[in-house]
C-alpha positions in Angstrom: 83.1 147.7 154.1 81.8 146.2 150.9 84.2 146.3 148.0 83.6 144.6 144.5 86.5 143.1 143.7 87.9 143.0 139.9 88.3 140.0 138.0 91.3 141.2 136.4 93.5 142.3 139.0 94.9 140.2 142.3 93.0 141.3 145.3 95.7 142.3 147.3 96.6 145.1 144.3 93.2 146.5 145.0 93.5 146.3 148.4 96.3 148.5 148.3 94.8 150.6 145.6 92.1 151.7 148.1 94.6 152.2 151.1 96.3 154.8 148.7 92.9 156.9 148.0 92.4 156.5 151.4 95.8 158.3 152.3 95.7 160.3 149.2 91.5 161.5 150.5 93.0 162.9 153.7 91.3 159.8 155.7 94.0 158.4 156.7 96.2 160.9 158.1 100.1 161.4 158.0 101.6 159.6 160.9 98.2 157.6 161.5 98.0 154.1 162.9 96.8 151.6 161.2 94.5 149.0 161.9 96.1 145.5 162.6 96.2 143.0 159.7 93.0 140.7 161.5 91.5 143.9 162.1 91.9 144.7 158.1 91.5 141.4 156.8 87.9 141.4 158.4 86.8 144.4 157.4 87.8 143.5 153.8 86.5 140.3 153.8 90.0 138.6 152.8 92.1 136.1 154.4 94.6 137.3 156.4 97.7 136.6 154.7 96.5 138.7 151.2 95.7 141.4 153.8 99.5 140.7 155.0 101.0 141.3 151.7 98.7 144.4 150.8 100.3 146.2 153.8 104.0 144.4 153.6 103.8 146.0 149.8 102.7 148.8 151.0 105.5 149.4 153.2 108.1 148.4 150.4 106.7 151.2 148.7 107.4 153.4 151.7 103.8 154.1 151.9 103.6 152.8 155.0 106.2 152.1 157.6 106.4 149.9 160.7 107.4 150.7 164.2 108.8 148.2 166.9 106.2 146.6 168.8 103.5 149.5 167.7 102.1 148.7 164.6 102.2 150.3 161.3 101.6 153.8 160.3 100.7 155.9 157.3 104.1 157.7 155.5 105.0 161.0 157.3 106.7 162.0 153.8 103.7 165.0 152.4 105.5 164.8 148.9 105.5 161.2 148.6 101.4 161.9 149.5 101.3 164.6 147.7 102.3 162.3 144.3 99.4 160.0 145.3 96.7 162.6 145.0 
């Protein structure tokens, strides 16, 4: 995935910014797993840890939520999708 990155605005903001059109496109799905933060960080071209607090700021936005020892997955709450679109 090749992203251009913004001067003006911290990577790990646009990282999320393109996790919530993904979510808000339909391709990521309601309930989905999601990749692992290696996994991300990789595909991104980051270092792991701005990767880490993309998806840990996700998740305090309740965007995304993590299960015990399975990973993290995409909000199951439509209308908090719903306000993303």
């Amino acid at each position: 995935m090749t992203i251009e990155w913004s001067e003006g605005k911290a990577i790990y903001l646009q990282i999320m910014d393109h996790i919530i059109k993904e979510i808000a496109a339909g391709t990521l799905k309601p309930g989905q797993r999601m990749k692992s933060v290696r996994e991300y960080a990789v595909e991104f071209g980051v270092n792991p840890n701005t990767m880490q607090r993309a998806l840990h700021e996700l998740e305090r936005e309740h965007i995304l939520f993590s299960a015990r020892n399975t990973g993290r997955f995409v909000t199951e709450d439509l209308k908090k999708i719903q306000t993303m679109k």
